[in-house]
FIDOSE-423502 format. One record per residue (C-alpha): x, y, z. Coordinates in steps of 0.25 Angstrom, whole numbers, padded with zeros to 4 digits, always signed. Example, Ala and Ser with C-alpha at 12.3 -4.5 7.8 and 13.67 -1.06 7.14 Angstrom:
2
+0049-0018+0031 +0055-0004+0029 
end
This chain:
295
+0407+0398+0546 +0409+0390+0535 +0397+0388+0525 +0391+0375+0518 +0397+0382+0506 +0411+0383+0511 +0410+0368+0518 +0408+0364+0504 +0420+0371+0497 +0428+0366+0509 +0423+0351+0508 +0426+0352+0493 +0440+0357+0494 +0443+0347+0504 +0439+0336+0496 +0447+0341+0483 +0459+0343+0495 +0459+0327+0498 +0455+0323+0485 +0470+0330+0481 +0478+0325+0493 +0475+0334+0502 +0474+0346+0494 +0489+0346+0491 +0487+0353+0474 +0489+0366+0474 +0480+0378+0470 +0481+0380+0458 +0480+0396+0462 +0493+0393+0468 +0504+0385+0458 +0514+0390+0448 +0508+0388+0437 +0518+0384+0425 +0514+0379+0411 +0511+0365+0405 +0514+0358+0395 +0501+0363+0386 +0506+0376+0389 +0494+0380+0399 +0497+0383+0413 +0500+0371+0420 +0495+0372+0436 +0502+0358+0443 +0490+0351+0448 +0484+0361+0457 +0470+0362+0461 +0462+0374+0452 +0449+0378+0463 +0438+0379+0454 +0423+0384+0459 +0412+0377+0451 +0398+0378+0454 +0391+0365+0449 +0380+0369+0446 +0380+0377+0434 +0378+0370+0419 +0385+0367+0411 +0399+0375+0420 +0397+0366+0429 +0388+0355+0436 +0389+0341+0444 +0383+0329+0435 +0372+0323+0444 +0375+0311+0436 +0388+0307+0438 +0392+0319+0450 +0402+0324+0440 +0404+0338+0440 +0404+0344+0425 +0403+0356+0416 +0409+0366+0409 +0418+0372+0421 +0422+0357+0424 +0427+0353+0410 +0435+0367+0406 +0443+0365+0421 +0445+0352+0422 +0451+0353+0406 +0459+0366+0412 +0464+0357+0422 +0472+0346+0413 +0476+0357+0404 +0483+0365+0416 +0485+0353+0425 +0475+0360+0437 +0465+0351+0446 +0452+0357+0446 +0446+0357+0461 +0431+0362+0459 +0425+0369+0470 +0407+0367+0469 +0404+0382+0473 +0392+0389+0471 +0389+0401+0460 +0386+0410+0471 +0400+0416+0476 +0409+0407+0466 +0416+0420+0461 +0418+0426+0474 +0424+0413+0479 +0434+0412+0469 +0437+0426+0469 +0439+0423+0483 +0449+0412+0480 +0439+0401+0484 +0441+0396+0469 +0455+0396+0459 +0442+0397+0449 +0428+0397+0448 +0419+0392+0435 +0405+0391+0435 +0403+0401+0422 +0407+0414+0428 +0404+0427+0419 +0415+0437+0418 +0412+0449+0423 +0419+0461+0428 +0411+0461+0442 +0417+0447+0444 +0432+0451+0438 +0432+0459+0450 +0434+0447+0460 +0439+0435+0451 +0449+0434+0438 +0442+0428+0428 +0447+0419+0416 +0446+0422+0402 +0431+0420+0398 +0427+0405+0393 +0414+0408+0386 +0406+0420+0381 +0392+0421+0386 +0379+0428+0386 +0370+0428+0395 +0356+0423+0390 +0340+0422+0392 +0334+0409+0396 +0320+0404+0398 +0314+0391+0398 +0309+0386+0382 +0296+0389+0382 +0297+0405+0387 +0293+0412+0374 +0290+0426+0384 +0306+0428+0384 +0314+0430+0374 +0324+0438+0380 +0330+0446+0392 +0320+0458+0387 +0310+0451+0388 +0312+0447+0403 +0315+0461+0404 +0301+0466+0400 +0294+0453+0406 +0289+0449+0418 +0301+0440+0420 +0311+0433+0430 +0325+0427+0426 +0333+0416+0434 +0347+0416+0436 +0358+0411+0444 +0363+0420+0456 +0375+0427+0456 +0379+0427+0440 +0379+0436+0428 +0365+0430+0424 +0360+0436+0437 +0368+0449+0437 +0362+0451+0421 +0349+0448+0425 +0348+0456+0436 +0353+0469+0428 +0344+0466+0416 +0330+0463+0424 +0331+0466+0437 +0331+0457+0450 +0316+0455+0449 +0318+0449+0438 +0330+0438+0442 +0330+0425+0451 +0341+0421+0455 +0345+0406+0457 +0357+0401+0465 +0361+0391+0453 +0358+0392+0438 +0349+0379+0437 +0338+0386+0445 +0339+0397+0438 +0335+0389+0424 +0327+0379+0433 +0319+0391+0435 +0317+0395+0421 +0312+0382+0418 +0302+0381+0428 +0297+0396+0424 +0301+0401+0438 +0307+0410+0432 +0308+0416+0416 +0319+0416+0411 +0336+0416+0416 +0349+0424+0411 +0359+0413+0410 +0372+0413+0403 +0372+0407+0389 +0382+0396+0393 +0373+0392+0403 +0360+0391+0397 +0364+0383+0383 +0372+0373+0394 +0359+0372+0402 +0349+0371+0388 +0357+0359+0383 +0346+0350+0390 +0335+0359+0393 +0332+0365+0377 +0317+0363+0382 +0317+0370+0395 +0327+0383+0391 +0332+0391+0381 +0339+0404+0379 +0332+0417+0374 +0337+0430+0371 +0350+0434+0366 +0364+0437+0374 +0362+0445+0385 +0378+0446+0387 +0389+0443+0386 +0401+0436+0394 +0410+0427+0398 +0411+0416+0406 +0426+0416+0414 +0433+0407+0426 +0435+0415+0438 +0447+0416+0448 +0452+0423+0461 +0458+0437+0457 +0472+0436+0452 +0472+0419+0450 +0482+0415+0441 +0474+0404+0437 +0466+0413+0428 +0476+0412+0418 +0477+0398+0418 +0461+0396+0416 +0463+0405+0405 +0473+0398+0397 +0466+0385+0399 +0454+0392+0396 +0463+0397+0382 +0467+0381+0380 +0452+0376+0378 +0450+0387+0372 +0460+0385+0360 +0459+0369+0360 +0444+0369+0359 +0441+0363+0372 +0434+0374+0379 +0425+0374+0367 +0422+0360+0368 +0419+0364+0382 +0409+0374+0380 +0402+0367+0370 +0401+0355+0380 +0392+0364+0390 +0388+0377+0383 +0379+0372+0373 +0366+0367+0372 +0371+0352+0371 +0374+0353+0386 +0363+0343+0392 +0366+0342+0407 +0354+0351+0415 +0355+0353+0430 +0346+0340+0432 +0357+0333+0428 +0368+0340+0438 +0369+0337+0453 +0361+0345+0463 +0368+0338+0476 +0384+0336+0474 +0396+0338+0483 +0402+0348+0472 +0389+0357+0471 +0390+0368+0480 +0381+0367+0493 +0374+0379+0489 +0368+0371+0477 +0365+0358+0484 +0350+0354+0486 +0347+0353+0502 +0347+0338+0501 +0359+0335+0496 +0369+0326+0503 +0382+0330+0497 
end
């Protein structure tokens, strides 16, 4: 029987099919790749199947006020894509099972700030990693009882955190599961920390300086690293679109774009909050979408 989930994917595809002429591109997972004139690979027009959650600042998100989807996932692909002549075909997927999907072949390549890790290397190829990070300690501005993970450790204390990520694994390991709540999306995780739900969250660094940017007076980072990582593109096993990913990757990375990419969304000057992002939206995937929502 299919599920709501796999109604969506299939609607999606069938859209991006007809918006193409009846879906006559070729996967990109399928060409002779040959190279261009920039000297980067050069993949002939074909369709590059990307999983994107759109729900997750500042990767990825859907504007609420112009139903644009944006963010860091959307500028580095779609600036890949005129570089190595691809057309991007974003597939909304949720967080929960993205990297099984795509190790399953659902997905040519899926985004959504994915840690590296050797668990995960197991079923998918990974790219070369596109930024370091740490995972960190946040709590709303005016908690002055933490100060780091030891004291949540020693206290009386309970840290939100978005399901099935390294922030769960972490805290789990570090406090114990009566000390974690889990949330299906990483807003409600630092919805609750606002609210005083809960105390305090393990968020990756990248995440938590894009989501200060216009909440300096609710949230703020305690503590020192916890970890350290890095953030990589994942792909089926044996794809050669990994290399492609990685020299475009190598590209932005010499001629300064990447940079300018990162410091778009991974600083504190990022402004755009979940308020500002759309709750009820064609590309979120159904498994986000409010009860109301007429999409």
């Amino acid at each position: 029987m299919k599920t709501k989930k796999s109604l969506l994917l299939i609607f999606v595809l069938a859209l991006v099919a007809a918006a193409c002429g009846g879906g006559s591109a070729t996967p990109c997972d399928e060409v002779e790749i040959t190279t261009g004139e920039n000297g980067l690979p050069d993949l002939g027009g074909c369709e590059f199947t990307f999983a994107v959650e759109n729900a997750y600042l500042p990767f990825n998100y859907i504007d609420a006020a112009d139903g644009v989807a944006k963010g860091w996932d959307y500028d580095v692909f779609n600036y890949m894509a005129e570089l190595m002549n691809f057309v991007p075909v974003y597939v909304p997927t949720a967080w929960d099972g993205m990297i099984q999907a795509t190790a399953d072949g659902q997905f040519m390549i899926a985004g959504d700030g994915i840690t590296i890790t050797a668990e995960r290397d197991e079923i998918v190829d990974f790219s070369v990693g596109y930024i370091n990070l740490a995972q960190r300690v946040l709590v709303a501005n005016d908690n002055s009882e933490i100060t780091s993970i030891d004291d949540i450790k020693n206290g009386d204390f309970v840290v939100a955190v978005q399901k099935g990520t390294t922030n769960y694994e972490f805290a789990v390991s570090e406090l114990g599961e009566d000390k974690v709540k889990a949330f299906d999306t990483f807003d409600f995780a630092i919805a609750a920390v606002i609210s005083g739900d809960v105390d305090a969250s393990i968020i990756d660094e990248t995440a938590g300086l894009g989501y200060m940017g216009a909440n300096k007076d609710k949230v703020k980072l305690v503590g020192g690293d916890l970890t350290s990582e890095q953030l990589g593109f994942a792909f089926p096993n044996g794809s050669q679109l990994v290399d492609v990913i990685n020299q475009g990757l190598a590209a932005m990375e010499s001629s300064g774009k990447l940079a300018e990419i990162n410091a778009k969304f991974f600083s504190p000057d990022f402004s755009v909050t979940y308020d500002d992002i759309a709750e009820c939206d064609e590309n979120i995937p159904a498994e986000y979408l409010p009860e109301d929502c007429d999409v």
